[in-house]
Biopython code that builds the backbone (N, CA, C, O; Angstrom):
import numpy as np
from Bio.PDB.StructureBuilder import StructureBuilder

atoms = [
    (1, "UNK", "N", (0.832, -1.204, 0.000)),
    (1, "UNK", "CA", (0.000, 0.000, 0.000)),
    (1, "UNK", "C", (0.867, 1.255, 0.000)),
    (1, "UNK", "O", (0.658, 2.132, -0.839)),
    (2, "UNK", "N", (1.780, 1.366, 0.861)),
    (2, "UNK", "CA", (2.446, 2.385, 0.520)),
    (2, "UNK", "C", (3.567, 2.906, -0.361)),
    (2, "UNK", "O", (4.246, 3.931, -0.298)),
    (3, "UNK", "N", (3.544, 1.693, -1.355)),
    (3, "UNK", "CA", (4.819, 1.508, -2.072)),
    (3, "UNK", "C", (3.643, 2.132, -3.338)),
    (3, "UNK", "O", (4.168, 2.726, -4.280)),
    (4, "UNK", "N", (2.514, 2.031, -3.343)),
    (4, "UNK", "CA", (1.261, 2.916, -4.219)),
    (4, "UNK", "C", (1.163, 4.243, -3.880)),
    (4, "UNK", "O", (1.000, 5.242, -4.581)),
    (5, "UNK", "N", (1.275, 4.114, -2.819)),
    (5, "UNK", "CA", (0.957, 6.314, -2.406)),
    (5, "UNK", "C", (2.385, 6.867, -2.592)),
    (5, "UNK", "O", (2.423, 8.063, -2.882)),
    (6, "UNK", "N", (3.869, 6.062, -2.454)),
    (6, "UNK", "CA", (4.763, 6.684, -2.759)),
    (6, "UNK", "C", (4.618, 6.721, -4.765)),
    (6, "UNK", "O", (4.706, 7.767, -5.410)),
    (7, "UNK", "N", (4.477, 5.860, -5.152)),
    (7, "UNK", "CA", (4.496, 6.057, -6.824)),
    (7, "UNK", "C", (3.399, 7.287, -7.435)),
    (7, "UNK", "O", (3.528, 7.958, -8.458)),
    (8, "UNK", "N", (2.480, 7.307, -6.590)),
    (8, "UNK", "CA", (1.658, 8.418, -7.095)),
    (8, "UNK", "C", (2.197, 9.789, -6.747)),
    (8, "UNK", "O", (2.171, 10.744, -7.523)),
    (9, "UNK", "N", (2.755, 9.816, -5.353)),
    (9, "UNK", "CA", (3.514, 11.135, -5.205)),
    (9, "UNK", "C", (4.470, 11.781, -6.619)),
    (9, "UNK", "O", (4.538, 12.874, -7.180)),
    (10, "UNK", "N", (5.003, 10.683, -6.766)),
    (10, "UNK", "CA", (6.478, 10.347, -7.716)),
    (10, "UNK", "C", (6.177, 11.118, -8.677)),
    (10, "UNK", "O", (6.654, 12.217, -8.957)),
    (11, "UNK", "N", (5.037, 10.278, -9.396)),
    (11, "UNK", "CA", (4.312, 10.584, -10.885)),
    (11, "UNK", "C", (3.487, 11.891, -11.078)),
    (11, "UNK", "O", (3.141, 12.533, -12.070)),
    (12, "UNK", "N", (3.282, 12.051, -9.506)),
    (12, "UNK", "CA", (2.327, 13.885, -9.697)),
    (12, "UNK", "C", (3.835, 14.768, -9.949)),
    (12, "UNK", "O", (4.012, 15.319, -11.035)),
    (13, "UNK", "N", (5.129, 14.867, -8.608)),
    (13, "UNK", "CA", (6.059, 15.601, -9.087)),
    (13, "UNK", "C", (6.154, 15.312, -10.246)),
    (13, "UNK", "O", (6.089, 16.339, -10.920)),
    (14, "UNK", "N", (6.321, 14.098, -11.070)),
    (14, "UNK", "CA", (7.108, 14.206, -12.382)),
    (14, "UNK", "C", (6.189, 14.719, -13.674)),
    (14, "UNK", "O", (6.656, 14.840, -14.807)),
    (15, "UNK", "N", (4.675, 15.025, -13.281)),
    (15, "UNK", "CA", (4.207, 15.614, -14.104)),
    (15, "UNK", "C", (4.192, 17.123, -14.059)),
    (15, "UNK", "O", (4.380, 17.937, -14.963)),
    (16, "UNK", "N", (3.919, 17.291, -12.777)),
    (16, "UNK", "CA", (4.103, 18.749, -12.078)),
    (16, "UNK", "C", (5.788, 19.204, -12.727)),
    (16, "UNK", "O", (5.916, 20.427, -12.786)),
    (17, "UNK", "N", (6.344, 18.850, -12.936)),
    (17, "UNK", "CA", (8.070, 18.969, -13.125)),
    (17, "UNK", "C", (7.817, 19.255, -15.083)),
    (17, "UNK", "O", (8.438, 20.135, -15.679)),
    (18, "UNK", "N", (6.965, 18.457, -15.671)),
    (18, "UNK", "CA", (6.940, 18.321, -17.123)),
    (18, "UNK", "C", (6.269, 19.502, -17.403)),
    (18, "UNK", "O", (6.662, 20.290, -18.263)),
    (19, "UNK", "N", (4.801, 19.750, -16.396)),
    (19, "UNK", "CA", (3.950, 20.886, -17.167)),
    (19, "UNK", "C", (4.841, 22.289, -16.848)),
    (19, "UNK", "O", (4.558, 23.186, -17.643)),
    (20, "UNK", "N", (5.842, 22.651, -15.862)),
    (20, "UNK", "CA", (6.691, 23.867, -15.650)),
    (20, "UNK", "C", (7.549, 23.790, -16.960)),
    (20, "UNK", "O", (7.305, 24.647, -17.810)),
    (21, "UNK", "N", (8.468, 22.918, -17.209)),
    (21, "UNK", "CA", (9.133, 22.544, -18.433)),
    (21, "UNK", "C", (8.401, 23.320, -19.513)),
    (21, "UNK", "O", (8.860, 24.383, -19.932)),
    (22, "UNK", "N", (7.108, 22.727, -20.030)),
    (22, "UNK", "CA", (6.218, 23.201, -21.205)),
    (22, "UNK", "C", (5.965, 24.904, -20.913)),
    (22, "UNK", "O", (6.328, 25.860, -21.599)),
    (23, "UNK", "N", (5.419, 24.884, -19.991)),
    (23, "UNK", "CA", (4.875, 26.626, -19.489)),
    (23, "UNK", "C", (6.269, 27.272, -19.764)),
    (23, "UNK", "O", (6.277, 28.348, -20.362)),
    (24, "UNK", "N", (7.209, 26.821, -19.456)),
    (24, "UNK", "CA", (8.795, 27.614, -19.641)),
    (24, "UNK", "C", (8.551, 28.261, -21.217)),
    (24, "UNK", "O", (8.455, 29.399, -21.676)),
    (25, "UNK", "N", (8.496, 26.504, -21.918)),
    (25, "UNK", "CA", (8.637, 26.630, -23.494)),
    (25, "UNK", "C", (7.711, 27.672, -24.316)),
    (25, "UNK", "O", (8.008, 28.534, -25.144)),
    (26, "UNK", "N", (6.477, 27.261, -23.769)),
    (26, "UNK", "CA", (5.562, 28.299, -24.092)),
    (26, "UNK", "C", (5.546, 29.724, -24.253)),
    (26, "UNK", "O", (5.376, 30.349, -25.300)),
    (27, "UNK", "N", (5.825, 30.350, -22.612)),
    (27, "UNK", "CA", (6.924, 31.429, -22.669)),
    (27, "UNK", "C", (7.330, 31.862, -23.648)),
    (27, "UNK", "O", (6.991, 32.775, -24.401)),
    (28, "UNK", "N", (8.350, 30.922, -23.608)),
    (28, "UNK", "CA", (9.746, 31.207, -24.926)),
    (28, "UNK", "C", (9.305, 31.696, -26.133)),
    (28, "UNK", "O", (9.508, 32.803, -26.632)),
    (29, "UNK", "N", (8.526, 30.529, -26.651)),
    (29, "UNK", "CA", (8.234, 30.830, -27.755)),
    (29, "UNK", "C", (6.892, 31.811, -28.351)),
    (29, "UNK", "O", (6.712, 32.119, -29.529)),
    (30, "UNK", "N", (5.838, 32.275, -26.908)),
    (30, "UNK", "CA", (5.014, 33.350, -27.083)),
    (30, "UNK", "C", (5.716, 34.831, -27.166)),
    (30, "UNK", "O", (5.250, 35.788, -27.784)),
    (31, "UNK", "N", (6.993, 34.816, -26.377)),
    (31, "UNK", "CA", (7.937, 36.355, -26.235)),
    (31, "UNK", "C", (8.484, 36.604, -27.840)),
    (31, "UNK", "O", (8.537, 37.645, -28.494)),
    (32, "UNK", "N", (8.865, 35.213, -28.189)),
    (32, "UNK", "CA", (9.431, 35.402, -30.015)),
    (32, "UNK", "C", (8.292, 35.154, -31.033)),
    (32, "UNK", "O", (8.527, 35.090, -32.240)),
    (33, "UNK", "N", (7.021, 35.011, -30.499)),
    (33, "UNK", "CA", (5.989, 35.757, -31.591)),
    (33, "UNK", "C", (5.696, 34.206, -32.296)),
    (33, "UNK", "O", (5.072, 34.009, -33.339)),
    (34, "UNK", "N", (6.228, 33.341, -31.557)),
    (34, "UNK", "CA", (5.509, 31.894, -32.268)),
    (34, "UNK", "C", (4.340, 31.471, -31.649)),
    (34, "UNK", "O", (4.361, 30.689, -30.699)),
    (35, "UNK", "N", (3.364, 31.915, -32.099)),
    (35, "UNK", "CA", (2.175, 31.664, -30.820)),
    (35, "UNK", "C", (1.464, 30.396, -31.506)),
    (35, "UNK", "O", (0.276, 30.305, -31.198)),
    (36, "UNK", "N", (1.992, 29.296, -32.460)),
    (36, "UNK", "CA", (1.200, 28.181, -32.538)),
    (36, "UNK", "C", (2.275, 27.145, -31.768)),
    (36, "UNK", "O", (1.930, 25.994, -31.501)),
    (37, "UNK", "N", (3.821, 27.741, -31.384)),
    (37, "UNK", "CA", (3.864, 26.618, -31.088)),
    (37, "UNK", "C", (3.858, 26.955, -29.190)),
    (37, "UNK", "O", (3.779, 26.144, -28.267)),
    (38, "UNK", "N", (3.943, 28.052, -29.168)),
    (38, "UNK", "CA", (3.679, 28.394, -27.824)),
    (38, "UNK", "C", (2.186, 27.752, -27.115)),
    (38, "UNK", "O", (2.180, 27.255, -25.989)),
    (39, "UNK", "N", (0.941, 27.861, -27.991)),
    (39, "UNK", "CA", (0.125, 26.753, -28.056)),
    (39, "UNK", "C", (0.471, 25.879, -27.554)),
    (39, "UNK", "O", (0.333, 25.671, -26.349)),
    (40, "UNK", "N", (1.086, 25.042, -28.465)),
    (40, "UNK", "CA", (1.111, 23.632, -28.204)),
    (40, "UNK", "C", (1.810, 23.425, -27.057)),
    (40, "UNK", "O", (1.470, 22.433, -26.412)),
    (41, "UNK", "N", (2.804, 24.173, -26.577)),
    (41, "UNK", "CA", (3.298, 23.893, -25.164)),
    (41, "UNK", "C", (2.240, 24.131, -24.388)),
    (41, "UNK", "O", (1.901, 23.027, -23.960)),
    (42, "UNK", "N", (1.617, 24.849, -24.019)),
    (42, "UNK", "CA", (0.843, 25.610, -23.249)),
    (42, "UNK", "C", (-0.343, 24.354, -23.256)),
    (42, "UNK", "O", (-0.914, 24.226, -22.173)),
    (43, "UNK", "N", (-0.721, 23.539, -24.207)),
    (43, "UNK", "CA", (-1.644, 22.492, -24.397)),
    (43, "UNK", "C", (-0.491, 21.369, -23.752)),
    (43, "UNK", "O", (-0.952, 21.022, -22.664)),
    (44, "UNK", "N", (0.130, 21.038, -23.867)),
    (44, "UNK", "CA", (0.793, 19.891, -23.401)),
    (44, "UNK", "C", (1.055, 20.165, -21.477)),
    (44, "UNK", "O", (0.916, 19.264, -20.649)),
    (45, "UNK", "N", (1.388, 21.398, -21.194)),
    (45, "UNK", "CA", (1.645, 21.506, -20.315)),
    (45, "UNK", "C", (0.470, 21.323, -19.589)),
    (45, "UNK", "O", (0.787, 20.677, -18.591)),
    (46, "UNK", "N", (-0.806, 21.575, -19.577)),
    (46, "UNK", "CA", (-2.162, 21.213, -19.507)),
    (46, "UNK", "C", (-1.992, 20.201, -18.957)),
    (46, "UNK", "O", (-1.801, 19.961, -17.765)),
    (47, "UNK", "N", (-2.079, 19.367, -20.085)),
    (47, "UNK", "CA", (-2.047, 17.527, -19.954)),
    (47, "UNK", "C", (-1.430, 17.195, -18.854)),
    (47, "UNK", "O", (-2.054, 16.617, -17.964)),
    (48, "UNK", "N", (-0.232, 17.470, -18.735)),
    (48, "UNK", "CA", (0.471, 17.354, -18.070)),
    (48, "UNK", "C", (0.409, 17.334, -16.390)),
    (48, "UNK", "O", (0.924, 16.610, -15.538)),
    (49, "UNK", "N", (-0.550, 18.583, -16.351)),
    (49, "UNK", "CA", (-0.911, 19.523, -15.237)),
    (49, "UNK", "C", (-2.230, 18.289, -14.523)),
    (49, "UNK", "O", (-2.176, 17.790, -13.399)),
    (50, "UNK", "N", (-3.375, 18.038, -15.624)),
    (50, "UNK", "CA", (-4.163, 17.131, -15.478)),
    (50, "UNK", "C", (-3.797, 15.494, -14.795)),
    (50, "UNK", "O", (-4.527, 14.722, -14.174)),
    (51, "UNK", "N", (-2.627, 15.400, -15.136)),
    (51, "UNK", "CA", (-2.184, 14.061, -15.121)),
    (51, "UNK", "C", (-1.678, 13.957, -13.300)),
    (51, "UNK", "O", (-1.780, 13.062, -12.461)),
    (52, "UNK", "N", (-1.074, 15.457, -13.269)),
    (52, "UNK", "CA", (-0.199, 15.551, -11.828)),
    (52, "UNK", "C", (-1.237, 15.698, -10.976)),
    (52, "UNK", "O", (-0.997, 15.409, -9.804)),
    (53, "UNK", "N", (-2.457, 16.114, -11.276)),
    (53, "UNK", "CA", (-3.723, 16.289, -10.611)),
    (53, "UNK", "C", (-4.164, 14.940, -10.155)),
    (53, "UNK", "O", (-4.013, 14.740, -8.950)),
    (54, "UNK", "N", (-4.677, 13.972, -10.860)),
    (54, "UNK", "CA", (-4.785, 13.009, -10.827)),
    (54, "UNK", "C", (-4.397, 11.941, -9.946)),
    (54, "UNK", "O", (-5.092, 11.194, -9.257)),
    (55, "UNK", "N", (-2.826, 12.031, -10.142)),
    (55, "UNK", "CA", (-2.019, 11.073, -9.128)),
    (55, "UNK", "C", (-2.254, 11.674, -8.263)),
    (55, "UNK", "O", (-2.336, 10.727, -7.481)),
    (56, "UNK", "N", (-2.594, 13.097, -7.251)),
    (56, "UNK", "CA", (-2.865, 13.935, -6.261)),
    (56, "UNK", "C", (-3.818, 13.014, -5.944)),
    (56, "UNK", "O", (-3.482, 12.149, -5.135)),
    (57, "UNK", "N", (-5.149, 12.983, -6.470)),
    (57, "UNK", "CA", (-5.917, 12.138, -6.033)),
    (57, "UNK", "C", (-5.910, 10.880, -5.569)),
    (57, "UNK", "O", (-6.250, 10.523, -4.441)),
    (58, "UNK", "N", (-5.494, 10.164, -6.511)),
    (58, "UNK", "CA", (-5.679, 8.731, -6.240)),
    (58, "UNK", "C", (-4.203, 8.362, -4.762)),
    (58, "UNK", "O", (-3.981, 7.244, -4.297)),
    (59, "UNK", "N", (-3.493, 9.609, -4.376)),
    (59, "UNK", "CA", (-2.456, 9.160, -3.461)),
    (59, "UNK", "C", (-3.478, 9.734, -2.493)),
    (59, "UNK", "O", (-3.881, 8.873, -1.711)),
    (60, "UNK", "N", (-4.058, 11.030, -2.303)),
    (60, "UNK", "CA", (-5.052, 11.296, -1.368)),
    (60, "UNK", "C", (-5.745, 10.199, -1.233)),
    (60, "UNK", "O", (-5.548, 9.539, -0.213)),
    (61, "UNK", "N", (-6.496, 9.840, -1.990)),
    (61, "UNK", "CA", (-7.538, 8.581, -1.392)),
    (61, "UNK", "C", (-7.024, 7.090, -0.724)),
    (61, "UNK", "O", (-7.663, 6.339, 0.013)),
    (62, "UNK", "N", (-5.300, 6.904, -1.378)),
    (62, "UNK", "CA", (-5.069, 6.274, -0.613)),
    (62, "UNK", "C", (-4.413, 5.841, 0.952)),
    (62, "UNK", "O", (-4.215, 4.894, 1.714)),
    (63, "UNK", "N", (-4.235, 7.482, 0.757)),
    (63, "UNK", "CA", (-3.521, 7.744, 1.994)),
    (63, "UNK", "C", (-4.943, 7.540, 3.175)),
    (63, "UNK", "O", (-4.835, 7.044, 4.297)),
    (64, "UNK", "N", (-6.308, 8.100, 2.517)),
    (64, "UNK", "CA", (-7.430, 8.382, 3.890)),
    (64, "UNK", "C", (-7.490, 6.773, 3.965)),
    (64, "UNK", "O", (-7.383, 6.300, 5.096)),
    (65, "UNK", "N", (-7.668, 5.769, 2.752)),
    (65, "UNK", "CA", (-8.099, 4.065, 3.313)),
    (65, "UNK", "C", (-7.393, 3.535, 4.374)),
    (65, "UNK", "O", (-7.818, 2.863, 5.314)),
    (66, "UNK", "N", (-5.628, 4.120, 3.985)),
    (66, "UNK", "CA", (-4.827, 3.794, 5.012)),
    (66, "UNK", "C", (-4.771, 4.088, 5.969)),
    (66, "UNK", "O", (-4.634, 3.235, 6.846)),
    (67, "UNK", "N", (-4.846, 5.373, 6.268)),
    (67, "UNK", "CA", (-4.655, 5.669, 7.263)),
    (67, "UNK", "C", (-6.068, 6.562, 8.220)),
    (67, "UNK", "O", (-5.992, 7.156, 9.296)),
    (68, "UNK", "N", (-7.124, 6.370, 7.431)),
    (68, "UNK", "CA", (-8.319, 7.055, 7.979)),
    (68, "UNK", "C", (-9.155, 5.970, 8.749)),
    (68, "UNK", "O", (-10.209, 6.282, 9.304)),
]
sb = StructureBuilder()
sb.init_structure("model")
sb.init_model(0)
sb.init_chain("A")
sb.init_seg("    ")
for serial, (resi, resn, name, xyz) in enumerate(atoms, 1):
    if name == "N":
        sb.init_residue(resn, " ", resi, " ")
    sb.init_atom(name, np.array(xyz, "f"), 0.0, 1.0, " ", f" {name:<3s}", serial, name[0])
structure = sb.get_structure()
């Protein structure tokens, strides 16, 4: 059980870590006037953001079975 709430921690930082990455890129490339691909960062970083959300959850819920 807890070798599950540590992997979800893991996988939220490492998405949380990917969508800053993208938002960086996005940045970048909205300041130099590329705004389709600044888009697409800005969409990936999303995903990304969604995904780190996610594992938030499912480590919350397993943390209350365990330990609630």
């Amino acid at each position: 059980m807890d070798h599950d709430i540590h992997e979800h921690h893991e996988k939220a930082a490492h998405h949380h870590d990917e969508a800053a990455k993208h938002h960086r890129e996005a940045a970048k490339h909205h300041k130099s006037g590329h705004h389709e691909k600044a888009a697409h960062h800005s969409k990936v970083a999303h995903g990304h953001s969604l995904h780190a959300t996610d594992h938030h959850h499912h480590a919350s819920k397993k943390h209350a079975e365990h330990h609630g």
